[in-house]
C-alpha positions as CSV (number, residue, x, y, z in Angstrom):
1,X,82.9,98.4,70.7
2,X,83.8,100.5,73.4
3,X,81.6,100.3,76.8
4,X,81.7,103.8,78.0
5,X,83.6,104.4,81.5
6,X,81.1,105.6,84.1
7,X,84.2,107.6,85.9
8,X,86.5,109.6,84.8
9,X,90.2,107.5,85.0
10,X,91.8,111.6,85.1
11,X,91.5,113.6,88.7
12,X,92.2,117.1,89.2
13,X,94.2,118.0,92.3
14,X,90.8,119.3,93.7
15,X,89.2,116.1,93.8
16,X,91.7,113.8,95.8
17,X,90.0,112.9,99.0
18,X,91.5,114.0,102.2
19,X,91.6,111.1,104.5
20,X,94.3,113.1,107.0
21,X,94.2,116.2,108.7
22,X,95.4,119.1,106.5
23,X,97.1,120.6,109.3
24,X,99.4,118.4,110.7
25,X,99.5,115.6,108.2
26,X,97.6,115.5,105.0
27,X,96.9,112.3,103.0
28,X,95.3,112.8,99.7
29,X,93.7,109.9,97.7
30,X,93.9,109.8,94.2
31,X,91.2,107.5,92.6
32,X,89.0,107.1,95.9
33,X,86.0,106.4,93.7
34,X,88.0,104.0,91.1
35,X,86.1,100.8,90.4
36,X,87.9,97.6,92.3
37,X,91.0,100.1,93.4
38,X,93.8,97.8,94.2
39,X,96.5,100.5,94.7
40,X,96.1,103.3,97.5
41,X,98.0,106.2,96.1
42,X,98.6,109.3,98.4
43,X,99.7,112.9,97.9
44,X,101.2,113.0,101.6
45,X,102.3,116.5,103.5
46,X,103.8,116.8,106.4
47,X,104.0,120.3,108.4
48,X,106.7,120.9,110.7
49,X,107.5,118.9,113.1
50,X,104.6,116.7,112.2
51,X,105.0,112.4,113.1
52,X,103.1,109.6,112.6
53,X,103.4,108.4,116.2
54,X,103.7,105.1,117.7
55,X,104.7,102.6,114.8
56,X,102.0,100.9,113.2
57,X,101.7,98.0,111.1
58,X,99.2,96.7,108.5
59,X,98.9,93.7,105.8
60,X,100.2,95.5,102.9
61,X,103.1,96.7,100.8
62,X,104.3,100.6,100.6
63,X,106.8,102.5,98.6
64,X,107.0,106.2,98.2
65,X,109.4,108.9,97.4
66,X,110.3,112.4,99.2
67,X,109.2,115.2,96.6
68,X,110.2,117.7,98.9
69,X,111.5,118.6,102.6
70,X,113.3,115.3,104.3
71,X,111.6,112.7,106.3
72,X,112.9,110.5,108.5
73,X,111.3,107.2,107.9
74,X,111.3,104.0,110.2
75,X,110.7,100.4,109.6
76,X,111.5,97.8,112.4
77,X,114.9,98.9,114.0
78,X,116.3,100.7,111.0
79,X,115.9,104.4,110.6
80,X,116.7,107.2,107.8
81,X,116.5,110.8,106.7
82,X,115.0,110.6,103.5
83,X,115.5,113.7,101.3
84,X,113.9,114.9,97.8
85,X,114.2,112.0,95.4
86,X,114.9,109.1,98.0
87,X,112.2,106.7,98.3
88,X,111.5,103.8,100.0
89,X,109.7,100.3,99.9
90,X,109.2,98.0,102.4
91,X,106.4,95.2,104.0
92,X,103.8,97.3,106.0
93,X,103.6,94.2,108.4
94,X,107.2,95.6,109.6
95,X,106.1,98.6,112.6
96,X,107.0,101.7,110.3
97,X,106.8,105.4,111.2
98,X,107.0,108.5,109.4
99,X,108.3,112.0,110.9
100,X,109.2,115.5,109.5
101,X,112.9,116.8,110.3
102,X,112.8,119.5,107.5
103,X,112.4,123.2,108.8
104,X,109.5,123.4,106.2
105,X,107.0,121.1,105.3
106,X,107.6,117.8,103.5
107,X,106.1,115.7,100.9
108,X,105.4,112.1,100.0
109,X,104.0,110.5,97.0
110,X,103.0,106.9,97.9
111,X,101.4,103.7,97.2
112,X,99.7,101.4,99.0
113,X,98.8,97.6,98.0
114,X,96.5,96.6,98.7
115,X,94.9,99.5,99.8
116,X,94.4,100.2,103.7
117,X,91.3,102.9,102.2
């Protein structure tokens, strides 16, 4: 017997949330309305020049991977470029930052857990 799902478990690229601002740095949600969401997975663009700011830190875990452009990504005292297919993973209690070095915009897909959303 098969209950029947009362959302849809497929999402369009239209209907990710933004939870950024699409001009400097977007974050787009996948599966905002997704019952008892315990991941928070984001379609992330940065425009040039575009940074985080002041490290931040939160109870969580996050890993990601550049899908285009090169970011330079802090955590604590270490530092890195990371370019198309580099990724990271660290503990979001660590200060981390995130900043575009690329000459054209940059992209992230990453996850959050639990989500911060």
């Amino acid at each position: 017997m098969n209950a029947a799902i009362p959302y849809s478990p497929f999402y369009p690229a239209n209907e990710w949330v933004e939870i950024g601002k699409a001009q400097t740095i977007s974050y787009r949600v996948l599966g905002m309305n997704h019952p008892n969401r315990q991941i928070l997975m984001l379609h992330e663009t940065y425009a040039v020049g575009a940074d985080s700011g002041v490290p931040y830190a939160h109870s969580a875990q996050e890993a990601g991977v550049v899908i285009r452009g090169a970011v330079e990504v802090t955590v604590g005292d270490q530092s890195r470029v990371l370019k198309e297919g580099d990724g990271y993973y660290f503990d979001s209690r660590i200060p981390h930052r995130f900043r575009n070095v690329a000459s054209g915009t940059s992209t992230i897909l990453s996850a959050v857990t639990p989500p911060t959303y």
